[in-house]
GUMAR-638394 format. One record per residue (C-alpha): residue in one letter; chain; x negated, y negated, z negated. Coordinates in Angstrom, 3 decimals. Example, Ala and Ser with C-alpha at 12.3 -4.5 7.8 and 13.67 -1.06 7.14 Angstrom:
<rs>
R   residu   chaine          x          y          z
R        a        A    -12.300      4.500     -7.800
R        s        A    -13.670      1.060     -7.140
</rs>
This chain:
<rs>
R   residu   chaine          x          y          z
R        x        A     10.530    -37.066    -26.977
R        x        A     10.509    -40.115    -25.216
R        x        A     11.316    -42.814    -27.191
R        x        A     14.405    -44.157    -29.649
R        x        A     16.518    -45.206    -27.600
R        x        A     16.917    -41.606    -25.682
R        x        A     17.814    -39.660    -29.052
R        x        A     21.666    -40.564    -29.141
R        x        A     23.654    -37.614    -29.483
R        x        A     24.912    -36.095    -26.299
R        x        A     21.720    -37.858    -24.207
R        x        A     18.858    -36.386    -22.706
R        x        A     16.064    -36.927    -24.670
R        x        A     13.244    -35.573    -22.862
R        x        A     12.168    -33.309    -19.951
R        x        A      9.338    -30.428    -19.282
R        x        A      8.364    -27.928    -17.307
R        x        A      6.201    -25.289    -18.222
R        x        A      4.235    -23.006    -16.011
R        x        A      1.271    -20.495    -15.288
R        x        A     -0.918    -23.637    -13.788
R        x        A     -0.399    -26.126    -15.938
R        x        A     -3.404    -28.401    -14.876
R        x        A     -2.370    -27.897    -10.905
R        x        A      0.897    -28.626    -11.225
R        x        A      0.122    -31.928    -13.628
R        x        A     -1.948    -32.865    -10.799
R        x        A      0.921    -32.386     -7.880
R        x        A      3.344    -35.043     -9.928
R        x        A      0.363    -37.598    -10.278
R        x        A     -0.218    -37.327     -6.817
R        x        A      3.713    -37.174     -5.813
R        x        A      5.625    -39.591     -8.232
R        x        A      2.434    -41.739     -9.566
R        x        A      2.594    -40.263    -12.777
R        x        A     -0.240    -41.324    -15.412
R        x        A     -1.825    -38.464    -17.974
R        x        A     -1.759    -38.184    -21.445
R        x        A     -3.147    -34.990    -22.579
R        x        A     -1.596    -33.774    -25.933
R        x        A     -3.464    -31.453    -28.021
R        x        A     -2.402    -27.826    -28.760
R        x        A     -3.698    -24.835    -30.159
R        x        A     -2.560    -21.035    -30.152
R        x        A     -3.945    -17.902    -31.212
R        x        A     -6.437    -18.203    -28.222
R        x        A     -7.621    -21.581    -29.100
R        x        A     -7.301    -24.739    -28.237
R        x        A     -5.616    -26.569    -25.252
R        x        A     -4.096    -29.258    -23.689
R        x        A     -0.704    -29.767    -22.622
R        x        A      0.279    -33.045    -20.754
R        x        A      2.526    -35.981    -21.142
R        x        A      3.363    -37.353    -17.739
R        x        A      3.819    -41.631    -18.253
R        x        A      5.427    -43.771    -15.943
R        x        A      2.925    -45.837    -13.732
R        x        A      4.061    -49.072    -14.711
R        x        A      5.209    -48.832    -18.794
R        x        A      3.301    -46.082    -19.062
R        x        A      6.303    -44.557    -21.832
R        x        A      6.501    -40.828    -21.879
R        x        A      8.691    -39.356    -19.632
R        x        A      8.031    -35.959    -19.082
R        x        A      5.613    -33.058    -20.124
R        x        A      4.122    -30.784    -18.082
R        x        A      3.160    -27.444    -20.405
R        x        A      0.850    -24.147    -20.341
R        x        A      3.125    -21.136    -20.469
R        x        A      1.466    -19.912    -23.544
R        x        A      1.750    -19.962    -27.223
R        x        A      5.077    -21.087    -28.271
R        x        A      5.675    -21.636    -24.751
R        x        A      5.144    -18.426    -23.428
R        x        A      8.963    -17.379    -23.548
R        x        A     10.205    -20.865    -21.818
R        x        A     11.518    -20.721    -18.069
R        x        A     10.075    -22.058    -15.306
R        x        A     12.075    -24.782    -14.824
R        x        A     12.602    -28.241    -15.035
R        x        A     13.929    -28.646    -18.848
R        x        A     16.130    -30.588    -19.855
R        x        A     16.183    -31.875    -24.110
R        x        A     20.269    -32.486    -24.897
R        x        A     19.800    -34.477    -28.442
R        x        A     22.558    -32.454    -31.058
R        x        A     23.140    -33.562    -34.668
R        x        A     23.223    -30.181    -35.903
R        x        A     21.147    -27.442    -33.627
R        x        A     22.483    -24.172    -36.022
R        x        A     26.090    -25.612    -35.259
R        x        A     25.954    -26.060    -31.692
R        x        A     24.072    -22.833    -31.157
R        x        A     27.490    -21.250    -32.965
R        x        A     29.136    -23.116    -30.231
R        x        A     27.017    -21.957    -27.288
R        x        A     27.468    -18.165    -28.456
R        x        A     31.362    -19.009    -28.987
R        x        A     31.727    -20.656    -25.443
R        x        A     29.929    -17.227    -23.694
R        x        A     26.458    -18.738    -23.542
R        x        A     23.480    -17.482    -24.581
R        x        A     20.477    -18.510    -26.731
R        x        A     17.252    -17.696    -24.850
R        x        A     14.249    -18.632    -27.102
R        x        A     14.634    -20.323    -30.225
R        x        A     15.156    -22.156    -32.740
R        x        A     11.513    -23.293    -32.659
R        x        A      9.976    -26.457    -34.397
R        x        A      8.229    -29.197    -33.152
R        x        A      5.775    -30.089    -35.621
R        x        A      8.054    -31.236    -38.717
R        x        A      9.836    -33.374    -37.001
R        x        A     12.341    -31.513    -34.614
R        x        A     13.777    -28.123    -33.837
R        x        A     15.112    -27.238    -30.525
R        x        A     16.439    -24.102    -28.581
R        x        A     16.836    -23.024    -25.077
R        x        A     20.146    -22.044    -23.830
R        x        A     21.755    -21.031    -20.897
R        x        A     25.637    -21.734    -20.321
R        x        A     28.457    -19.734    -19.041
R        x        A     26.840    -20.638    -15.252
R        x        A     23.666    -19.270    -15.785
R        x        A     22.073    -22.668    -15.627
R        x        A     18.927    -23.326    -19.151
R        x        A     18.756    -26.035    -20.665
R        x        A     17.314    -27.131    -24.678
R        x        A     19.042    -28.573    -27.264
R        x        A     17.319    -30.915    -29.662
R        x        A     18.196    -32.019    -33.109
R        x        A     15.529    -34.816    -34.638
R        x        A     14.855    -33.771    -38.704
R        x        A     15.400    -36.496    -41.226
R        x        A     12.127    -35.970    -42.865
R        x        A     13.559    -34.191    -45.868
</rs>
């Protein structure tokens, strides 16, 4: 996620996009919207990798990732997506399946820190939701 201040409930906390060509496409939004690199280490049955966090030229905070389709990837669209932050993921995934949406991939966790799933809503349109872990 991005930083603090993006983790309010109801906000979008982050964005990625994950994709065959990980390392091309990383290179089209340095070259397009001045993005800096930050590769972020990841590993999967096949080894090890990198996956990229894409930082704003001037701050240089994180503001988007641009991911390998693989590992616990490999199921995620490819498409811009979107991180809504929810207190409670299990209760709003009751809600998505209650309001004629569907759960696409997930829940997954993100280190020990997070768990998130993809959705898509009545329109047809993904999107993740992301609840931040307390540490307990």
């Amino acid at each position: 996620m991005s930083d603090e201040n993006t983790l309010e409930t109801g906000s979008v906390g982050w964005m990625d996009l994950t994709v065959a060509d990980a390392p091309r496409v990383r290179d089209f939004y340095r070259e397009v919207a001045g993005w800096k690199v930050q590769d972020v280490a990841m590993k999967d049955d096949a080894g090890e990798y990198a996956d990229f966090a894409m930082l704003a030229p001037g701050s240089g905070r994180g503001i988007a990732g641009v991911c390998h389709a693989r590992g616990g990837n490999s199921d995620l669209p490819p498409v811009w997506l979107i991180y809504i932050t929810v207190e409670n993921l299990d209760a709003s995934l009751e809600k998505v399946r209650a309001g004629r949406g569907k759960v696409l991939a997930g829940p997954k966790k993100l280190g020990g820190q997070a768990v998130y799933a993809v959705i898509e809503d009545p329109a047809g349109a993904a999107c993740a939701l992301f609840q931040a872990l307390n540490g307990d």
